[in-house]
C-alpha atoms as one frame of an Amber mdcrd trajectory, in Angstrom:
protein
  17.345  12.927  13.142  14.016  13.804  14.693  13.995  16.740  11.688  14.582
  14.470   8.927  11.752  11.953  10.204   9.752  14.874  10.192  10.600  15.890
   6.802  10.411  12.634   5.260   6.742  11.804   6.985   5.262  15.123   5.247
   6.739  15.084   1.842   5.316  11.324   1.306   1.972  12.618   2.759   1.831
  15.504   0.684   2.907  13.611  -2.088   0.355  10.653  -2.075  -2.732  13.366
  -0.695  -1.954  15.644  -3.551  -2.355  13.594  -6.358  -5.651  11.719  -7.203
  -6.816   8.654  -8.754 -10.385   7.943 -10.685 -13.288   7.921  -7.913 -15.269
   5.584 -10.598 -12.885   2.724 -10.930 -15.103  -0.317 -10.048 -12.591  -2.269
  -7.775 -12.028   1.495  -5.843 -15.580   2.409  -5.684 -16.971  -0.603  -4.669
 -15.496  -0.387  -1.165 -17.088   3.927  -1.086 -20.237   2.600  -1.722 -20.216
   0.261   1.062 -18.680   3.008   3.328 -21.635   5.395   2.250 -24.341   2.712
   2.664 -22.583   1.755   6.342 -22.635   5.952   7.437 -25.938   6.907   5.806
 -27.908   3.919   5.310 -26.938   1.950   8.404 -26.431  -1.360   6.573 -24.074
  -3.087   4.209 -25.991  -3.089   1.014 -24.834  -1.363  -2.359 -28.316  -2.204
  -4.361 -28.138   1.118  -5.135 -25.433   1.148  -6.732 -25.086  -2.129  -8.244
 -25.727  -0.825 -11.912 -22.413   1.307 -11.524 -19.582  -1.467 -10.678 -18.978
  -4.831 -12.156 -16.906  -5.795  -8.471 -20.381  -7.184  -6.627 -21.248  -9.731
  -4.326 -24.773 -11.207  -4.214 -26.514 -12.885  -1.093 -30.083 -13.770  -1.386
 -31.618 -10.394  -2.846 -28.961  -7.788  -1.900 -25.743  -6.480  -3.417 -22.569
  -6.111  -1.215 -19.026  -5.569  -1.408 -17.538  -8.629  -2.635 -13.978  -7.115
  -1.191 -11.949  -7.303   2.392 -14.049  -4.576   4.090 -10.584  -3.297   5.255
 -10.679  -0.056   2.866 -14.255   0.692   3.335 -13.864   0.538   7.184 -11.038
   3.080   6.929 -13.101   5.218   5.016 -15.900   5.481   7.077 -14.795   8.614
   9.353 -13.622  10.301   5.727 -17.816  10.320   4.742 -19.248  10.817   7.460
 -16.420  13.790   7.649 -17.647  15.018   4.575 -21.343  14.979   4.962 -21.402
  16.544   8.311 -18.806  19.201   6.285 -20.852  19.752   3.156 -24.625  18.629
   4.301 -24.902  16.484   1.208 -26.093  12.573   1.081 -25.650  10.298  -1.554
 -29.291  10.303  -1.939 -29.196  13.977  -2.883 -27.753  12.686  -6.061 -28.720
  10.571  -9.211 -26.173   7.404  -8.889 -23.726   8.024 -11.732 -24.741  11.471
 -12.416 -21.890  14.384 -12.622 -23.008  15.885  -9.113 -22.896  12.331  -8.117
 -19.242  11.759  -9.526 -18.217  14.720  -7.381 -19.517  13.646  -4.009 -18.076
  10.211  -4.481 -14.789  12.036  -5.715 -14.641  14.553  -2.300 -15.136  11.213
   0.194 -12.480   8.700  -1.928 -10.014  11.677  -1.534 -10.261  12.120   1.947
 -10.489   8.689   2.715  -6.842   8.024   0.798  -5.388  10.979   2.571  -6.372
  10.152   6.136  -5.874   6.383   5.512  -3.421   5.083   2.334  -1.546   8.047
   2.536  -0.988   8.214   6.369   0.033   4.866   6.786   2.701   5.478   3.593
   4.477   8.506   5.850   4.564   6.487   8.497   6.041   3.353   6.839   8.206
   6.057   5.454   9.909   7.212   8.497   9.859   3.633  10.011  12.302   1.922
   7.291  14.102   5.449   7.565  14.878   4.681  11.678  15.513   0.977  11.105
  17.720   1.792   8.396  19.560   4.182  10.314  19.612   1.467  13.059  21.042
  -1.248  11.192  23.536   0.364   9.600  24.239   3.748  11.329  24.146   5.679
   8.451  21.076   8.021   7.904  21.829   8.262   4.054  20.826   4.815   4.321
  17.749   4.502   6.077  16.973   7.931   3.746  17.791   5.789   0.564  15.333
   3.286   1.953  12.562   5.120   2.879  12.225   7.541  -0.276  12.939   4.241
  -2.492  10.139   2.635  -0.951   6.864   5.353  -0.778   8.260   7.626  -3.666
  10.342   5.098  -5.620   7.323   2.410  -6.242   3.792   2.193  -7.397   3.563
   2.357  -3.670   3.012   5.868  -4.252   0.606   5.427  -6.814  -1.474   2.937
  -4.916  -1.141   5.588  -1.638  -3.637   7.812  -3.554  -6.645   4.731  -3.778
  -8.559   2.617  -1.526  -6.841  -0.450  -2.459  -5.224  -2.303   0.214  -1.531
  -2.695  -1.614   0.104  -0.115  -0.348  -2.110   0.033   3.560  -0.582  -4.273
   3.563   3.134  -3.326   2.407   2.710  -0.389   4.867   1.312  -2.614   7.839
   4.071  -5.421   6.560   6.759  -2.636   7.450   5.380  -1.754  10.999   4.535
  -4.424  12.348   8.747  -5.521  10.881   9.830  -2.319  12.748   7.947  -3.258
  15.942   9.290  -6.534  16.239  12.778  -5.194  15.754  12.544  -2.400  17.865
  11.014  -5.034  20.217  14.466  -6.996  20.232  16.675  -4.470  20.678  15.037
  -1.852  23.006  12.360  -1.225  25.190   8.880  -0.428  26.029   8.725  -4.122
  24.695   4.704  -4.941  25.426   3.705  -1.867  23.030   5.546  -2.876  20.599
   3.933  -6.253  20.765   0.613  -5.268  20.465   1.343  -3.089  17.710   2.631
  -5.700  15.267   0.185  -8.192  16.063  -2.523  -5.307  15.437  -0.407  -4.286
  12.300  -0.031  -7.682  10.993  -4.147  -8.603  12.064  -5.503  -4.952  10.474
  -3.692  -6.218   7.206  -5.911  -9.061   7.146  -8.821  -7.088   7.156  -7.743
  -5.135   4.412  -6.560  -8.082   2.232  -7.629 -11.520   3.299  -4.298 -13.255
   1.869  -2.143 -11.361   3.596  -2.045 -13.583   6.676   0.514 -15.642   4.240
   3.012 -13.359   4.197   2.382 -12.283   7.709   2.668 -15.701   9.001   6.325
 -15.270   8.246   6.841 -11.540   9.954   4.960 -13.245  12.965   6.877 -16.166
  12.867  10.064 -14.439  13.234   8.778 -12.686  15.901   8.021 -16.049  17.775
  11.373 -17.226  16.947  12.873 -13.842  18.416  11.137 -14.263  21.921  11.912
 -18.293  22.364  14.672 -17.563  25.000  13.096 -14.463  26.445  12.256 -14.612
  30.205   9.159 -12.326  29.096   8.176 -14.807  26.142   4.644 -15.990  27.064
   3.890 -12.121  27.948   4.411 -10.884  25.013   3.126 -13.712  23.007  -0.230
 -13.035  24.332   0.006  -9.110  24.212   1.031  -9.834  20.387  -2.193 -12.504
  19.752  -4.040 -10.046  21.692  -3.405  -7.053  18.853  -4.009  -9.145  15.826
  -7.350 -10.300  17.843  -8.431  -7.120  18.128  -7.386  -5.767  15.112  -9.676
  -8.574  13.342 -13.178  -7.832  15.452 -14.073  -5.122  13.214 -13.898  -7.767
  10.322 -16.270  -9.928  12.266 -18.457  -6.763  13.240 -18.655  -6.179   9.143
 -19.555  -9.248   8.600 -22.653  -9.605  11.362 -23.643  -6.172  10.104 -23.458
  -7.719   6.851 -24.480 -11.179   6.203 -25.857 -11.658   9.957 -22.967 -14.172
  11.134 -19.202 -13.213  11.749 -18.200 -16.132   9.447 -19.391 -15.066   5.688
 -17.042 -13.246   3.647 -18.024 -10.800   0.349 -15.703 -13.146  -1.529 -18.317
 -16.245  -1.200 -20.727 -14.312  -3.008 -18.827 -12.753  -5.756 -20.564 -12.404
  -9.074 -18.942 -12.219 -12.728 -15.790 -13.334 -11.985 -15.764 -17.503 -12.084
 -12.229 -18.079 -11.779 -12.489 -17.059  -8.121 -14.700 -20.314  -7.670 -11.522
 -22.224  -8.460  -9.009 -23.636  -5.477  -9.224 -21.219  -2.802 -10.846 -17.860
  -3.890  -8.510 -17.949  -7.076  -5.822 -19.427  -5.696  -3.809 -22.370  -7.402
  -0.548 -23.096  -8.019   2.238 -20.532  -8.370   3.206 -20.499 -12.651   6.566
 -19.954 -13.300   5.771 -17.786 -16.442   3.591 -15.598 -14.516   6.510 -14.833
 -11.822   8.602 -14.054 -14.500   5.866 -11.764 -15.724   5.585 -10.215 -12.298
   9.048  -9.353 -12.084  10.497  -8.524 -15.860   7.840  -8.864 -18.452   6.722
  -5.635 -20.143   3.242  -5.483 -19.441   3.634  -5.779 -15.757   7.149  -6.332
 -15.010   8.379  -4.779 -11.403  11.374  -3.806 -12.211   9.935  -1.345 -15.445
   7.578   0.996 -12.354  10.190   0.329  -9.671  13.901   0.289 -11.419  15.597
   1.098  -7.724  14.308  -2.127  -6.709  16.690  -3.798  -8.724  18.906  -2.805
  -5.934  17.131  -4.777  -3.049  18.213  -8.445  -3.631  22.302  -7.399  -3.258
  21.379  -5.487   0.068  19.058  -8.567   1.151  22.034 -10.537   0.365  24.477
  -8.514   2.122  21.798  -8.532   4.979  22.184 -12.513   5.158  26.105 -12.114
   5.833  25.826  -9.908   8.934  24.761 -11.838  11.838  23.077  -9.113  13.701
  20.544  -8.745  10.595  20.476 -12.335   8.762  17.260 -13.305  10.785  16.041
 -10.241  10.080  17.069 -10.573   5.974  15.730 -13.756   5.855  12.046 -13.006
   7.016  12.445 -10.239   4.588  13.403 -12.592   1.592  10.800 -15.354   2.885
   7.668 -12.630   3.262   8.473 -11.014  -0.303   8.651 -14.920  -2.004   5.259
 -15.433   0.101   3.680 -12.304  -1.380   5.119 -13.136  -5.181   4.068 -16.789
  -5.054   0.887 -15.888  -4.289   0.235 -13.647  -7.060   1.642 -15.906  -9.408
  -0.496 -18.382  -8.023  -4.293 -16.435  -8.794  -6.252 -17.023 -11.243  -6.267
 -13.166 -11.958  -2.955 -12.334 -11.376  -2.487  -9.381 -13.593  -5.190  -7.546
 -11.864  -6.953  -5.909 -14.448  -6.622  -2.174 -14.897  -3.139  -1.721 -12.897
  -0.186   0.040 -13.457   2.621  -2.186 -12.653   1.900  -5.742 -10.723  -0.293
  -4.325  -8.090  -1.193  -7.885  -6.054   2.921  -8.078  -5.372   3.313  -4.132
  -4.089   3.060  -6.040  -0.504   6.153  -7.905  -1.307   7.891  -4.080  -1.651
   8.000  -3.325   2.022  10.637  -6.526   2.720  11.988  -5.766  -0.575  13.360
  -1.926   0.629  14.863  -3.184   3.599  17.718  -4.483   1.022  17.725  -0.840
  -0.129  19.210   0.564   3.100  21.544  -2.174   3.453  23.155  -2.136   0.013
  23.662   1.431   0.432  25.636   1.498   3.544  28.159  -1.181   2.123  28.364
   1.085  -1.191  32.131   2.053  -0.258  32.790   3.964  -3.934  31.396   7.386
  -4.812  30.849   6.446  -8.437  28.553   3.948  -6.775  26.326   5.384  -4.681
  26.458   8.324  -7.352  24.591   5.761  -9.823  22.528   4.013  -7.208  21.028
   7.887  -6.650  20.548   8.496 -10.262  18.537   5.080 -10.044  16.668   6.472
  -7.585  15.708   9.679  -9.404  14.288   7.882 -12.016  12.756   6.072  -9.990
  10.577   8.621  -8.403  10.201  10.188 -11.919   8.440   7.367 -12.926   5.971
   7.244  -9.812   5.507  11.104  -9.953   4.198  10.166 -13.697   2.195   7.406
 -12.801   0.642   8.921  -9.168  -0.520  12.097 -10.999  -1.436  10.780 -14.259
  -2.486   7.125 -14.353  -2.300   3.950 -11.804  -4.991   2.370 -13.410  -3.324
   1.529 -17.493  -6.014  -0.508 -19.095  -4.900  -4.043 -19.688  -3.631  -4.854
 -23.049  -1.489  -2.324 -23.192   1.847  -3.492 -24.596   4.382  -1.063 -22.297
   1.966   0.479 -19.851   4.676   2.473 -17.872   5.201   4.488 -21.316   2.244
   3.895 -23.491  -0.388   4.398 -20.837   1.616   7.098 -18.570   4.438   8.597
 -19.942   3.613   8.952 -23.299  -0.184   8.905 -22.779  -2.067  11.357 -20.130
   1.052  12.713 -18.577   2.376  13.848 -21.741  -1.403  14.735 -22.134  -1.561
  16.544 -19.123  -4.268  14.316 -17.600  -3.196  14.450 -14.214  -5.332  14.507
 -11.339  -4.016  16.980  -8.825  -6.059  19.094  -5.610  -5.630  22.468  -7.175
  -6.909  21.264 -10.572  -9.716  19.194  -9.468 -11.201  21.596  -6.477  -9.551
  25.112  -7.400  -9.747  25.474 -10.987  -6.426  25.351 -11.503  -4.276  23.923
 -14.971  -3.032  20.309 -14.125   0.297  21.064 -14.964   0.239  24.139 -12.761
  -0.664  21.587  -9.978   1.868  19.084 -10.907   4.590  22.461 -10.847   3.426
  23.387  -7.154   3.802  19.362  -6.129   7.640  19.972  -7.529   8.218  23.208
  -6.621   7.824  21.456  -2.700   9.083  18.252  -3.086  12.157  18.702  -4.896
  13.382  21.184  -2.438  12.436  18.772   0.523  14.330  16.211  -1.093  17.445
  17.924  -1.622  16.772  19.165   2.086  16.785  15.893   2.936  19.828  14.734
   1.062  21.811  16.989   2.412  21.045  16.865   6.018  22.181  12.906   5.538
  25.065  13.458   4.025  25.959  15.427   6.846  24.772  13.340   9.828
């Protein structure tokens, strides 16, 4: 098994570090120019750059991030990387220039590779081994695992410095930790790491506590008749509190006090002054919306998802998983409510719903159980052939286009398929850095990734 985790972990990094998305989108670039003015500056401030993004925060007479500093903090070792690397500043640039575009393009690729993409391969292999632990079948935990990072707009999102696919990724370890934690050993590691996992995705996206309220308490649930309990309640409080003091570092760099956030001070967008940041009351039209309407509909960017409610439902009949299905079906309600629930719940340029991609890491746990009780070959025959297209889709949209303009009528074909990947507007590393055709690029990503697959395949069917 230990060759298939392997495997698995380096075609999803390959696969999210290979392709690219645009370095100038204001929502991703926002959080780079706070991670240049923190390494090369030594403040918070994006003054410089306010002309250039319309996603701004304004205290007295400075510009900030008005984002979770989650993102910008993981990018910080990918500049100063590549300024000690290439000797260049941002200040060796005119803001918005074509040199500048480039710099800001090196660091935002770096910084998804070593961060988004990472945490993708390891979420990856994770719902791969609890797969293969709740069911005992590897084809299952397989199913899972290239359903979830290859299968989704998790993919997609893997190659930006949004915090989607870090919080679905974060959602999953800090599941696997906890479960691990039940039935095995080493018991106070695991602790700390999902309280860290689930405290980390706070920093990255503020309203993720909700949903990880629910992982965490299922994990106090779990430990209620331990002898151990109190111990590794506090080594579990004791992650997430650590995991939040660089938030509270940001912030006193920041603003001067550990208790502002860039949300408070956001400018341009006044529906965030409404109920809590944005947040109101979940709409039922919008959930529908979420799931099955065209324009942003789930199940059109993510068809092997479709899948996940049987398995979650099959989960709920097996007593050794039903606590474990219902914190899965409880977090991904959490994560949907609450998009349906802000005031800007389509999310502007997105392919797909992008606010409920955290709800996809509870989701694919379903996967791997509705694929180990598939008992006919015709079955799991179409259940693969769901999966292919799946992943066909998300190779479109992670080379060619994660951010469809809104408007668009059928975004999945109008603003991917038919549009710049048909085009061959794909953003690849050969045919940004090396010259290369994008379509050449896009052949070499195939020409390794298809043969992995079927590698991996193969090897499951026979374990």
């Amino acid at each position: 098994m230990s060759r298939i985790r392997a495997v698995l972990f380096a075609l999803v990094w390959f696969s999210c570090a290979w392709f690219g998305s645009w370095e100038r989108n204001d929502n991703q670039a926002t959080r780079m120019y706070a991670a240049i003015a923190l390494v090369e500056q030594g403040d918070a401030t994006i003054d410089r750059y306010a002309a250039l993004t319309i996603d701004k925060a304004v205290f007295g007479n400075h510009v900030y991030l008005d984002k979770a500093p989650g993102m910008t903090l993981m990018a910080l070792a990918a500049v100063a990387f590549a300024d000690a690397l290439t000797g260049e500043r941002a200040v060796d640039h005119i803001a918005g220039s074509p040199d500048f575009d480039r710099y800001l393009r090196l660091r935002t690729r770096l910084a998804a590779a070593s961060g988004p993409a990472l945490l993708t391969a390891i979420a990856a292999v994770l719902l791969f081994d609890l797969g293969l632990e709740l069911t005992g079948s590897a084809g299952a935990g397989l199913f899972a695992g290239l359903g979830y990072a290859l299968g989704t707009p998790v993919w997609g999102w893997s190659t930006t410095l949004f915090g989607h696919a870090v919080v679905a990724d974060l959602y999953m370890i800090a599941i696997w930790a906890i479960w691990r934690g039940m039935h095995g050993k080493r018991s106070v590691g695991l602790a700390l790491l999902a309280g860290a996992s689930l405290g980390w995705a706070v920093v990255v996206e503020h309203q993720a506590v909700l949903a990880g309220a629910v992982i965490a308490g299922w994990a106090a649930w779990q430990l209620r008749q331990r002898a151990d309990r109190d111990r590794l309640l506090v080594m579990g409080i004791a992650g997430g509190i650590a995991a939040l003091l660089p938030l509270a570092a940001y912030n006193l760099i920041a603003f001067g006090t550990p208790f502002r956030i860039g949300y408070a001070g956001v400018v341009g967008w006044e529906g965030m002054q409404q109920g809590l940041f944005g947040l109101g009351m979940p709409r039922l039209a919008v959930l529908r919306a979420i799931l099955v309407g065209w324009q942003y509909g789930l199940i059109w960017v993510a068809p092997v998802l479709v899948l996940a409610p049987f398995g979650l439902w099959l989960g709920l009949r097996d007593p050794r998983s039903r606590s474990l299905a219902v914190t899965a079906i409880a977090a991904a309600v959490v994560v949907l409510l609450v998009n349906a629930a802000y005031v800007y719940w389509q999310g502007g340029n997105t392919t797909g719903p992008r606010f409920a991609i955290p709800a996809v890491a509870p989701l694919a746990l379903g996967l791997a159980m509705v694929w180990a009780q598939a008992d006919h070959r015709a079955l799991r025959l179409g259940m693969a052939a769901l999966l292919a297209l799946s992943i066909a889709i998300n190779a479109g949209i992670a080379s060619a286009e994660i951010f469809a303009p809104p408007g668009t009528a059928f975004p999945v074909w109008q603003a991917v398929i038919a549009g710049p990947f048909a085009a061959g507007a794909l953003r690849t590393v050969p045919s940004e850095w090396f010259g290369w055709t994008p379509w050449a690029g896009f052949a070499w990503w195939a020409g390794l990734a298809l043969p992995a697959i079927a590698w991996l395949v193969w090897t499951a069917r026979r374990a």
